[in-house]
C-alpha positions in Angstrom: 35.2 27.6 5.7 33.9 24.9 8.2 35.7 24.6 10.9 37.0 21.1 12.2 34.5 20.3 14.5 31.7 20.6 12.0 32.8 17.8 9.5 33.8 16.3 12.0 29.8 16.2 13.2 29.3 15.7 9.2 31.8 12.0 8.8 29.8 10.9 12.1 26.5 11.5 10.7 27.1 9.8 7.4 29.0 6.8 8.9 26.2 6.5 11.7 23.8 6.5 8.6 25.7 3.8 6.9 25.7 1.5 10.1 22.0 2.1 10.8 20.9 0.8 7.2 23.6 -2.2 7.5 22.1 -3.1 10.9 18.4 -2.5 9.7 19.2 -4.7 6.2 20.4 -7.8 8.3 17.6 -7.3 10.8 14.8 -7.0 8.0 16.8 -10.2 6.1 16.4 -11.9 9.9 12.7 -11.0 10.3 11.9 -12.3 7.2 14.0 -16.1 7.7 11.8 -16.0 10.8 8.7 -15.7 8.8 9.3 -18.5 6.8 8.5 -22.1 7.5 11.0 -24.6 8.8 10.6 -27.1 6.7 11.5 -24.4 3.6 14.7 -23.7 5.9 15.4 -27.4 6.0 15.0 -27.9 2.1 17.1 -24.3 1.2 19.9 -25.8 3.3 20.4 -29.0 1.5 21.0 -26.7 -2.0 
C-alpha cells in the first residue's frame, strides 16, 4: 500500500501536468495571434 506521501507526490505531478499544457496551449494560441497580420486582427474583430 502507498503511503501518503507518495500520492501525495502522484496528485502534484498530474495537476503540475495539467497546468503546464494549459499554460503551453494559451501561449502557443498567443504565438500564433502574433504571427498573424494586423490588419486580419482588425477584420476578425469586427465579426
Amino acid at each position: 500500500m502507498a503511503s501518503i506521501k507518495d500520492v501525495g507526490k502522484f496528485f502534484v505531478f498530474i495537476a503540475g501536468g495539467l497546468v503546464a499544457i494549459i499554460v503551453g496551449s494559451f501561449m502557443i494560441r498567443g504565438t500564433m495571434h502574433m504571427w498573424d497580420n494586423p490588419e486580419d486582427d482588425k477584420d476578425q474583430k469586427k465579426d
